[in-house]
C-alpha positions in Angstrom: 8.7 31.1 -9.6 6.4 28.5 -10.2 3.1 27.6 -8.8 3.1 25.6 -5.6 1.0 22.4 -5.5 0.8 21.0 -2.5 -0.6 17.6 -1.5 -1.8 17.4 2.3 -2.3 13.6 3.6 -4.5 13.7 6.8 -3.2 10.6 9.0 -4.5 10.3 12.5 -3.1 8.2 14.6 -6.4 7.5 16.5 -8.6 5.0 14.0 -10.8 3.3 15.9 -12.2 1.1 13.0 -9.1 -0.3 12.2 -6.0 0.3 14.8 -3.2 2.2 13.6 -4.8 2.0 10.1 -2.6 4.6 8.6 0.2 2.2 9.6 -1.5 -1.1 8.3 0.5 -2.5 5.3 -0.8 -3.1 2.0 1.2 -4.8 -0.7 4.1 -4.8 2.3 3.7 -0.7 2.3 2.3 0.8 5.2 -0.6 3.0 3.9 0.8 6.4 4.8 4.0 5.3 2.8 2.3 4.2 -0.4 0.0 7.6 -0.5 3.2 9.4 0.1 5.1 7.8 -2.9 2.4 8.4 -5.5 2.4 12.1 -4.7 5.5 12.4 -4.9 5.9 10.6 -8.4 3.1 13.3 -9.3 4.2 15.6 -12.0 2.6 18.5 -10.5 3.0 18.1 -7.3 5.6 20.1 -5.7 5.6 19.2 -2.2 3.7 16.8 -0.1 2.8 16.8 3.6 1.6 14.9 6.3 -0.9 16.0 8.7 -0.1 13.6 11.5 -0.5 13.7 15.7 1.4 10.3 15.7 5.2 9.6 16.2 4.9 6.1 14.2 3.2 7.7 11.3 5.3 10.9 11.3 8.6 8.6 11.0 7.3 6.7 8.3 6.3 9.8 6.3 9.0 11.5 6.4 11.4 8.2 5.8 9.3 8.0 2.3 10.5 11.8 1.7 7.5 13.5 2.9 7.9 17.0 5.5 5.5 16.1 8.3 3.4 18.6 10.4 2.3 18.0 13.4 -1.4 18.4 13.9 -2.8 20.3 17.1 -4.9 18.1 19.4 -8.2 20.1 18.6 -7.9 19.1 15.3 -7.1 15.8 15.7 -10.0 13.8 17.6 -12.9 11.7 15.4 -15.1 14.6 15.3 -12.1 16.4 13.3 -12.7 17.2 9.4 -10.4 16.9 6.7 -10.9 20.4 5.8 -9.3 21.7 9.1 -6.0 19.3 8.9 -5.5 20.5 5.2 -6.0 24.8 6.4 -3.9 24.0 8.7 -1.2 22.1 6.9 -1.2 24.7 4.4 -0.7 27.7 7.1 2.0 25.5 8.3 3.7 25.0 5.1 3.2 28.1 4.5 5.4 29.5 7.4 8.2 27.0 7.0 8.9 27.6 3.3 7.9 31.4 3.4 6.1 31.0 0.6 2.5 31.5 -1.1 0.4 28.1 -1.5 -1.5 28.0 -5.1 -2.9 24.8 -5.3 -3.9 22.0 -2.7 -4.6 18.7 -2.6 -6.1 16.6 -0.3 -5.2 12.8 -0.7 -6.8 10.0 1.6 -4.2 7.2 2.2 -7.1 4.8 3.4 -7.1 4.7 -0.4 -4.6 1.8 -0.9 -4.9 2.0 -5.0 -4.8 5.5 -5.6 -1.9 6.4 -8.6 -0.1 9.1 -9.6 -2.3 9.3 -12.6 -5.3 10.2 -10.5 -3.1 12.9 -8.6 -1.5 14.4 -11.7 -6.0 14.4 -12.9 -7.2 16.5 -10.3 -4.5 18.6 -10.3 -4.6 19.0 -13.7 -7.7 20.1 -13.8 -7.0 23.4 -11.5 -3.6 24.5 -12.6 -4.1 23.5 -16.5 -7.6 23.4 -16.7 -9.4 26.5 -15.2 -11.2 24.0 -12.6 -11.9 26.1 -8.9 -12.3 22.6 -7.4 -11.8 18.8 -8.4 -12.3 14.9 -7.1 -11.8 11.4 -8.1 -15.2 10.0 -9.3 -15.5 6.6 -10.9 -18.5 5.0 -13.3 -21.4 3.7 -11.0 -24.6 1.6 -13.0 -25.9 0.1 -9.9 -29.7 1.0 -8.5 -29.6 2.5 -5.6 -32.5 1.8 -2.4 -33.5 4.0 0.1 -35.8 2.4 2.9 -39.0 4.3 3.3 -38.5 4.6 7.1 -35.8 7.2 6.4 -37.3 8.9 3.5 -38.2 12.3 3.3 -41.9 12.5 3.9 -44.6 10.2 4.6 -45.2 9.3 1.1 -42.2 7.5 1.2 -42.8 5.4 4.3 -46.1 4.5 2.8 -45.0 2.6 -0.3 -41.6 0.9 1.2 -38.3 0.8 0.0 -38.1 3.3 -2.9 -35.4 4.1 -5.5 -33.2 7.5 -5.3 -31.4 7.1 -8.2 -34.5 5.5 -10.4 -38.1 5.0 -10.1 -38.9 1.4 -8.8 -41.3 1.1 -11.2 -39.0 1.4 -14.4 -36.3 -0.6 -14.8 -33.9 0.8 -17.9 -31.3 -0.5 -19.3 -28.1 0.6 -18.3 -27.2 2.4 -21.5 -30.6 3.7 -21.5 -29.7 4.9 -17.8 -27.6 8.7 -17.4 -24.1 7.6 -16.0 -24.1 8.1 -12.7 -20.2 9.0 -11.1 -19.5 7.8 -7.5 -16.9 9.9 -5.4 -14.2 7.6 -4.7 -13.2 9.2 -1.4 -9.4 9.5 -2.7 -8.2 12.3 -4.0 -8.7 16.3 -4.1 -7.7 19.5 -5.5 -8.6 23.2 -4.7 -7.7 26.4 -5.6 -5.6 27.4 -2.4 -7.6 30.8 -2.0 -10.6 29.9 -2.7 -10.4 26.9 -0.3 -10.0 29.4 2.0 -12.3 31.7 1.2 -14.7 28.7 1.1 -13.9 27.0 3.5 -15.2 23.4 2.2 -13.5 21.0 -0.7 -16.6 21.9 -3.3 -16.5 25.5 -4.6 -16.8 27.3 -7.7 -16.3 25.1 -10.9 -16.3 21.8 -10.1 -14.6 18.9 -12.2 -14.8 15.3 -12.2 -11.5 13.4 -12.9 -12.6 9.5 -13.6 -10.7 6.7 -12.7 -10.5 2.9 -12.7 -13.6 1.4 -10.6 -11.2 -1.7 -10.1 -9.1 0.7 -7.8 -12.1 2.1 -5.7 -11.9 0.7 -2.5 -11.6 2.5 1.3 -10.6 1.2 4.0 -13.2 1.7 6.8 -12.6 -1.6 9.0 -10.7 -5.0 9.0 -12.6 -6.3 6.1 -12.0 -3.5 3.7 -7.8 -4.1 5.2 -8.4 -7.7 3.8 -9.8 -7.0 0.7 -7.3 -4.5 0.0 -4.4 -7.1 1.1 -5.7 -9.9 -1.2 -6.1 -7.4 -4.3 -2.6 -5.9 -3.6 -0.8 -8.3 -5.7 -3.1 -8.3 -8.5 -3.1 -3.8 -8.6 0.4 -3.3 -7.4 2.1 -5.9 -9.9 1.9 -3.4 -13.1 3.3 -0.7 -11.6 6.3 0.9 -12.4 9.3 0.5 -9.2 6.9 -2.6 -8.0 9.6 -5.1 -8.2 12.6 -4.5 -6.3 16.5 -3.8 -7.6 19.9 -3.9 -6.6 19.8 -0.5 -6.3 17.0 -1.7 -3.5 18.3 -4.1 -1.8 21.1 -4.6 0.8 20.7 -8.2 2.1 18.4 -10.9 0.7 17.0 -13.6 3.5 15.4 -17.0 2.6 12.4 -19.0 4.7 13.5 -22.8 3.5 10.2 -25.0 3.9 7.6 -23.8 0.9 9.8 -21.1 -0.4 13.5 -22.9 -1.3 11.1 -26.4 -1.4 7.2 -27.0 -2.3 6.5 -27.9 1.3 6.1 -31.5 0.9 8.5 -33.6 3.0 9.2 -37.5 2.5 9.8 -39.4 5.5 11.5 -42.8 5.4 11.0 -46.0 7.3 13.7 -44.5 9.8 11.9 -41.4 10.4 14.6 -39.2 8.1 13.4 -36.1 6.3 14.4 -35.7 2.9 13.3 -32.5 0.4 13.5 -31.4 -3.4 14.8 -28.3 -3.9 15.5 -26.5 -7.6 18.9 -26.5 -9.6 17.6 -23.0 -11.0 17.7 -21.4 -7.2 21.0 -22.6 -6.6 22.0 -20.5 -9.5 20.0 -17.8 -8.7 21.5 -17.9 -5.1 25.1 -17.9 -6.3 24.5 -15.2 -8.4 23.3 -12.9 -5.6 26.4 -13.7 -3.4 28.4 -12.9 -6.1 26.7 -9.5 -6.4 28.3 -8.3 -3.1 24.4 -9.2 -1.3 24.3 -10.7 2.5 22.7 -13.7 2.4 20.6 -15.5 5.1 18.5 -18.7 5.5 16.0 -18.3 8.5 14.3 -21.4 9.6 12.1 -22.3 12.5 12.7 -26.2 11.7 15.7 -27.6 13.4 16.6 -30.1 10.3 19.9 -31.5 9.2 18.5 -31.2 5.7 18.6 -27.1 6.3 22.0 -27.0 7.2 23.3 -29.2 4.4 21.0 -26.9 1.7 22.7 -23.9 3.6 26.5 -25.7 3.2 25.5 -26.1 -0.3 25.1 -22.9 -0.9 27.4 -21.4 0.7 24.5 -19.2 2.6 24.9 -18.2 6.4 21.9 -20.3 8.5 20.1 -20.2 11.4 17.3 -22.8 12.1 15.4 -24.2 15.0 14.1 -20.4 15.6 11.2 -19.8 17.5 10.7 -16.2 16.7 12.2 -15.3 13.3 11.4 -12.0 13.6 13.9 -11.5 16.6 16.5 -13.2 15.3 16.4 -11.0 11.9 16.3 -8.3 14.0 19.3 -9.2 15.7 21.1 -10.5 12.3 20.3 -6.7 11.0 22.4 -5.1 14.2 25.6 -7.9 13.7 25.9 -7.3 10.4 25.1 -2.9 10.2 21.9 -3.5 7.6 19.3 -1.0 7.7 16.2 -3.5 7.6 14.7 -1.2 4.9 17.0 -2.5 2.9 16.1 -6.2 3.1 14.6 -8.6 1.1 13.0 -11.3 2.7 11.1 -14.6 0.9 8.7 -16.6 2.7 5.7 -18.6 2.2 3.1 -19.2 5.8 1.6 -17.2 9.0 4.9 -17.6 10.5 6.6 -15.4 8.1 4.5 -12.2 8.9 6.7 -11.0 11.4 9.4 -10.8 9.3 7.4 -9.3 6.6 6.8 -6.4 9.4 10.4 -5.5 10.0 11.7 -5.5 6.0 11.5 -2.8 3.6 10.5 -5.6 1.2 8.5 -8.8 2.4 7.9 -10.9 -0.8 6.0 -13.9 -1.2 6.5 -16.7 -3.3 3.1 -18.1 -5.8 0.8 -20.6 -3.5 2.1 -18.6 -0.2 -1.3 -18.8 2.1 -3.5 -15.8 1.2 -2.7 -13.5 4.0 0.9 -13.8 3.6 0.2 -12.8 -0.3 -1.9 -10.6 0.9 0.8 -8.5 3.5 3.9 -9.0 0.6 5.0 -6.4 -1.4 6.1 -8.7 -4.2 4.4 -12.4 -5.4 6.7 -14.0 -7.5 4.9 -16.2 -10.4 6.7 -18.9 -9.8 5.7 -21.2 -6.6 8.2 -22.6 -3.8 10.6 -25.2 -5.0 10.0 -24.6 -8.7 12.6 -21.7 -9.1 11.0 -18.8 -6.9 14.3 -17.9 -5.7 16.0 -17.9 -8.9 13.2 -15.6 -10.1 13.5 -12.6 -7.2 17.0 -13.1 -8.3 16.2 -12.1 -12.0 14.4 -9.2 -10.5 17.5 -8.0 -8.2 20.3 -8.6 -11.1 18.5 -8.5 -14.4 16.8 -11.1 -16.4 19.6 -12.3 -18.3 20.4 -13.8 -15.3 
C-alpha cells in the first residue's frame, strides 16, 4: 500500500483579527476553499483535512472535496496551537480510515498564494528526500532592527537600536551579505512518528523548500485581506483551472451599466438616456444561449434602454432591483441552479453581493479595485469594449 500523506488545514472559526477570516474570499474563493484545492492538486498528497469547530467553514471544505474533522473545544480557543489541531486531525484520520499516517502536512489557508508546487516541495522533501521535517522559506536581503529597550542585556539598551541580523556599523552589500531565508508561515511537512514523538513542527533533519517572495503574504488583519484581494488578479491569473469552462458553468448573469456599456451615459435635451454597447458581446451573448446556458441581465437601474438591450438579445431581465443579491437568489430557486454554478459579470460596490453568492464572481478590466479585488476572474478587456464576448471565449473556446 502506499504511504499516506496527509495535509491538515487548521481553520478556526473564531478570528478575532479578521472575522470569519477562513471564510473571507480572495480571488472570489473563500480562503479555506483555495487552501483546500491546492492540496488536493498536490501530487503527493493523498488525503486532505480540515481541522474546523465551524459549521460554515466545515460546509465549505468538504463542498471543495475535503473530509472535515471536527475540532474539540479545548483545542480550539486563541491560545490553541497548530500542533495540537494537526495530532489530533491525524488520530482522527487515523480512526476513520483505519489506517497508519506516514507523512503530515500542515498548510495555513491565511496563506492566499500558496501552490501546489510548494505543497508537492515540502513533501517532497520527507517522502523522497530523507528530510524528518520541512517548511516554506523564501529569500529575505533586508536589515533587520531590534530596539535596544528589548534587547538582551544592558549593553544593548545603551547604544540604541541595534542590528540582529548585521552589525550597524557595517553596511555590506547584499551579495556580500549570507542569504538570509524568511519562514513564510504556509506550508509544512513532518514525519508522522516523529511528529509525535516530538511533539513540535522542527525535529530531526530539517529542510528548507524556497518559494516565490511575490507569493509571501499572511493574512493577520483587514489590511493584509486587502492586499491580498488587490494582488489576486495579478497571482491567480496564470494558474491552471483559473478561468472558468462549460464544464463550470450552469447559468451566466450580466450587471448592464459598466459591464455590457463603459458606464458613460448621454442625456438629451429631453432628459432621455442613451448607451453604447459592443457588436462583439452581442455575439458572444448569442453564442452562450445557444450553448444550452441560462442567461440573465440584473440591473438596479429601472431604464427603458435595459429592457430594449435585454429584447435584443433575447436575454431574460430584471431591472429597477434594489438588492441584486436577493433577487439572484430567488432567480437560482425558479430556475433549479446550484449558485455554484453561476457566473456572474459586474463592475461597482453594488455588485459584491452577488459576487458572495456565485461560485464564480468575475470582474470586467476598470471594475473599482475592491470589486477586482473580491472576483475570481478580471477579464482584459474593459466594460463596453467586448468583456462579455471575452468571458464568452473563456466558457466556449476561443475560436469563438
Amino acid at each position: 500500500m502506499p504511504p499516506t500523506v496527509l495535509a491538515v488545514i487548521p481553520a478556526r472559526g473564531g478570528s478575532k483579527g479578521v472575522p470569519a477570516k477562513n471564510l473571507a474570499a480572495v480571488g472570489g474563493v473563500p480562503l479555506v476553499v483555495r487552501a483546500v484545492r491546492e492540496c488536493l492538486a498536490s501530487r503527493i498528497v493523498t488525503d486532505v483535512v480540515v481541522s474546523t469547530d465551524d459549521a460554515g467553514i466545515a460546509a465549505a471544505a468538504r463542498g471543495a472535496g475535503a473530509d472535515v474533522v471536527q475540532r474539540p473545544p479545548v483545542i480550539a480557543g486563541d491560545t490553541a496551537t497548530s500542533e495540537a489541531a494537526v495530532l489530533h486531525a491525524m488520530d482522527a484520520h487515523e480512526a476513520m480510515h483505519g489506517r497508519r499516517v506516514d507523512t503530515v502536512l500542515l498548510v495555513q489557508c491565511t496563506s492566499p498564494f500558496l501552490v501546489r508546487e510548494d505543497i508537492d516541495g515540502v513533501a517532497g522533501a520527507v517522502t523522497e528526500d530523507g528530510a524528518e521535517s520541512a517548511l516554506t522559506v523564501a529569500p529575505f536581503h533586508g536589515f533587520v532592527w531590534r530596539d535596544g529597550e528589548d534587547g538582551a542585556n544592558e549593553a544593548d539598551a545603551e547604544d540604541g537600536a541595534y542590528g540582529v541580523n548585521h552589525d550597524k556599523s557595517y553596511r555590506p552589500r547584499r551579495q556580500d551579505r549570507p542569504q538570509d531565508l524568511l519562514e513564510t508561515g504556509a506550508a509544512y511537512a513532518m514525519n508522522a512518528a516523529g511528529f509525535r514523538k516530538a511533539g513540535h513542527r522542527f525535529f530531526g533533519r530539517t529542510a528548507l523548500v524556497r518559494t516565490d517572495p511575490a507569493r509571501v503574504l499572511e493574512i493577520d488583519d483587514p489590511h493584509d485581506l486587502a492586499r491580498a484581494r488587490a494582488l489576486a488578479p495579478l497571482m491567480d491569473a496564470p494558474r491552471p483551472g483559473a478561468l472558468p469552462t462549460r464544464d463550470d458553468v450552469d447559468a451566466v448573469v450580466l450587471d448592464f451599466d459598466g459591464t455590457q456599456t463603459d458606464d458613460r451615459v448621454l442625456v438629451d435635451s429631453d432628459g432621455r438616456e442613451m448607451v453604447a454597447v459592443h457588436r462583439g458581446d452581442g455575439l458572444g451573448v448569442a453564442a452562450l444561449r445557444r450553448s444550452g446556458l441560462n442567461l440573465l441581465i440584473l440591473s438596479t437601474e429601472q431604464n427603458p434602454v435595459v429592457a430594449a438591450r435585454a429584447r435584443k438579445l433575447q436575454v431574460p431581465v430584471l431591472h429597477g432591483i434594489d438588492r441584486k443579491d436577493l433577487a439572484l437568489k430567488q432567480w437560482c430557486e425558479e430556475q433549479g441552479i446550484a449558485p455554484e454554478r453561476v457566473l456572474y459579470v459586474g463592475n461597482d460596490v453594488n455588485d459584491l453581493p452577488c459576487f458572495g453568492l456565485v461560485g464564480w464572481p468575475v470582474a470586467v478590466a476598470g471594475a473599482h479595485d475592491v470589486v477586482r479585488g473580491a472576483a475570481r476572474a478580471v477579464t482584459s478587456t474593459p466594460g463596453g469594449n467586448g468583456a462579455i464576448r471575452e468571458i464568452a471565449s473563456w466558457i466556449l473556446g476561443p475560436s469563438l
